[in-house]
Every structure is written in structure tokens, then in C-alpha cells.
C-alpha angles and dihedrals in degrees: 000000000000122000113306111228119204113216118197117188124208120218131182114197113191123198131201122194133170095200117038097187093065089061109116105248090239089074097045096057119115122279093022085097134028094203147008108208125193124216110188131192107282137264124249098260087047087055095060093046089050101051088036076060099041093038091046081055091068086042082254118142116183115197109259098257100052081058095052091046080051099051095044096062086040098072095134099046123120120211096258079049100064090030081070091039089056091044090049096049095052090048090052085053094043093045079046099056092252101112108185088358113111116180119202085246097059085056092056102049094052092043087063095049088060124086110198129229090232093058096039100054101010086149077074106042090051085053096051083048098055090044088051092072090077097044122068117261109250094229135351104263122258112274110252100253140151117283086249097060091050095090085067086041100085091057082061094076098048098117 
């Protein structure tokens, strides 16, 4: 018999709920899990970094203040949320003959066409919120700056 190696695989499991409560007992016990983490809705100045991101993926660039008008009518939306608000509006542009042209308008009208989560069911987001006190947060938010100083922003957050 030759040398015996021992191997020894690694393995990471991540688990996303929406309702924590619902959760058997047996997987929230000590030691099933090394940490709960808490993403919340985001802040104003992440709204605009994340539609500037959405809205770059179509080749589309909107001038700093139409994405903080946006944003700032946008406080329940989630990310996936704003990732379809950016989508819809660069559908409206291109039906409208507009391709890569968005205009603040066309913002606005989707916007109005999307009902948030967090409105919809707001009873569970304010669960989830409530839960979250006693999970990490996933990331410090984003310091309340000028869009200008959002391009340095995203350095902020490096821990």
C-alpha cells in the first residue's frame, strides 16, 4: 500500500430566504450557519449607481441629475427593481424610435407602471426588517454625497 492522502473538499452553501421565520428550527441552531447577512432596500445614492449600471448595459448614459430625480421617487425599489425600471424604460426609447436615448420622461413613466415589493407586501418587508437587527448588514451603506462624488463612492464601502 502506497501513502494514504487525505482530501479534504471545501465547500460554501449559501441560502436565501425572504421570510426568515418560516425557516425549521433545526436550521437556525447554532453552528448550521456562520452568519446571517441583511441586505435592505437601498439608499438614494445606491439607486442612482445602480440605474447608471442598469441603464450603461443598454449603452445608455443619463445625465447625473435625471437619475437622482429618479432615485429619489424610487425609495422602495429594490435593485431588481430598478434593474426592470432601467429595461422598461429602454424598451419605451427604442419602440419610440429613440434607441439608446432615454429621456427623464421615459423614467418616469415606467416608474409609474412598477409597483414595488415593498409596497405590495410592505407587512413582510417590515418583517424581514425587524428580523434583520439581529443579522449582519451585507455592506455599510453608501455615504450621502453629491452625485458627483458618487464615482469615488463605491471605494467607501471597501472593509
Amino acid at each position: 500500500m502506497g501513502d494514504r492522502k487525505t482530501l479534504r473538499t471545501y465547500f460554501c452553501i449559501r441560502l436565501f430566504f425572504f421570510n426568515p421565520s418560516a425557516l425549521p428550527s433545526e436550521l437556525k441552531r447554532k453552528g448550521r450557519f456562520d452568519e446571517n447577512f441583511f441586505v435592505d432596500l437601498p439608499s438614494e445614492p445606491e439607486r442612482c449607481q445602480i440605474l447608471k449600471i442598469h441603464l450603461e448595459r443598454f449603452g445608455i448614459a443619463v445625465e447625473d441629475e435625471y437619475l437622482e430625480a429618479i432615485a429619489a421617487n424610487t425609495a422602495k425599489f429594490s435593485g431588481a427593481e430598478l434593474e426592470t425600471l432601467a429595461a422598461e424604460a429602454a424598451l419605451l426609447a427604442f419602440d419610440e424610435g429613440r434607441p439608446q436615448q432615454v429621456t427623464l420622461g421615459d423614467l418616469m413613466q415606467c416608474c409609474e407602471n412598477i409597483t414595488p415589493l415593498a409596497i405590495q407586501d410592505a407587512a413582510s418587508v417590515e418583517r424581514m426588517q425587524a428580523w434583520s437587527k439581529t443579522a449582519r448588514a451585507a455592506s455599510s451603506q453608501v455615504a450621502q454625497a453629491t452625485t458627483k462624488s458618487l464615482k469615488t463612492a463605491r471605494f467607501r464601502n471597501l472593509n
